[in-house]
C-alpha positions as CSV (number, residue, x, y, z in Angstrom):
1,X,80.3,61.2,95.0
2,X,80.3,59.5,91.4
3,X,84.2,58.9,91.4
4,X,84.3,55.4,92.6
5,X,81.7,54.7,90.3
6,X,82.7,55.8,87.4
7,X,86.1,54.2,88.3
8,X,84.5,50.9,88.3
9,X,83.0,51.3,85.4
10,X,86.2,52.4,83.5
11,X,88.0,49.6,85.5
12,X,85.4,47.0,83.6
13,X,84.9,48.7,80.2
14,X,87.9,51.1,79.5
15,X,90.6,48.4,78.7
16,X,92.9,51.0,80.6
17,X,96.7,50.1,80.1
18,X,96.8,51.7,84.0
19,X,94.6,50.3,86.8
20,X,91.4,52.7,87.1
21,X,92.4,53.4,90.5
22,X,95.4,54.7,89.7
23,X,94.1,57.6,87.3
24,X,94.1,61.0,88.5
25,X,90.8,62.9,88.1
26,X,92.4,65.0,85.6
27,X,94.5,62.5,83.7
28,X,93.9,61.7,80.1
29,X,91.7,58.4,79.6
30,X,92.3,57.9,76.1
31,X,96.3,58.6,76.6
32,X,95.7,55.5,79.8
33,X,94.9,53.5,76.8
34,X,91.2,53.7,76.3
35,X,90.3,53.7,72.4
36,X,87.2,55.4,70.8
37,X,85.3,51.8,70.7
38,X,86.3,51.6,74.5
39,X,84.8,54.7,75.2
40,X,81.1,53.6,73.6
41,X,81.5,50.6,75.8
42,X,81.8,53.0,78.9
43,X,79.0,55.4,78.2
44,X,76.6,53.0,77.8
45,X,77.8,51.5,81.3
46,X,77.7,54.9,82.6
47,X,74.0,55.0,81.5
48,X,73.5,51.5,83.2
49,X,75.0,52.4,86.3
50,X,73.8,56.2,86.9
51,X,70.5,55.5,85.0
52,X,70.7,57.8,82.7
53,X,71.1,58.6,78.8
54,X,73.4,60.7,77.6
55,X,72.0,63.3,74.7
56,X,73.6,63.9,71.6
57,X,75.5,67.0,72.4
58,X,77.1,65.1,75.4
59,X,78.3,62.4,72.6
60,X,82.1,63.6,71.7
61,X,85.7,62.8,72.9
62,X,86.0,65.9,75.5
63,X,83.0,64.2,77.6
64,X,85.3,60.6,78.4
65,X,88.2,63.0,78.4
66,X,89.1,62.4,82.3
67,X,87.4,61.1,85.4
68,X,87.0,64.7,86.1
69,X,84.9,65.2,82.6
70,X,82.8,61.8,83.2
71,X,81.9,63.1,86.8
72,X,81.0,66.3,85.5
73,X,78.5,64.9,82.8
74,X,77.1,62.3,85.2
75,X,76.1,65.6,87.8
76,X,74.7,67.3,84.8
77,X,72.4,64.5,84.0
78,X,71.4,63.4,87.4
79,X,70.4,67.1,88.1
80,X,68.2,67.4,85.8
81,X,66.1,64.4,86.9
């Protein structure tokens, strides 16, 4: 449900060496190319686009890990709205 989404979003922020579309669900974001400043850039368009914040404990590598991850974290927080 949040894929394309979240693709989009990594499509526009990531600065993916691989075209966002092309990512598995399970593939490695940061070994596609996406640095650690890259990722910031992502989660707060992930906030934008989901309306949402992420907390604290949400704020570390394993969370941008994959699409899989993001998608994950993005449930989590919409649930508990």
């Amino acid at each position: 449900m949040n894929e394309q989404k979240i693709r989009d979003v990594l499509a526009a922020h990531a600065r993916l060496a691989t075209d966002a579309a092309t990512i598995g669900v399970s593939d490695d974001l940061y070994e596609a190319g996406m640095t650690s400043h890259a990722s910031v850039n992502v989660m707060l368009a992930l906030e934008d686009a989901f309306d949402v914040e992420f907390p604290d404990e949400l704020l570390r590598r394993a969370t941008f890990q994959t699409i899989a991850d993001i998608d994950a974290a993005v449930s989590g927080l919409l649930a508990e709205v």
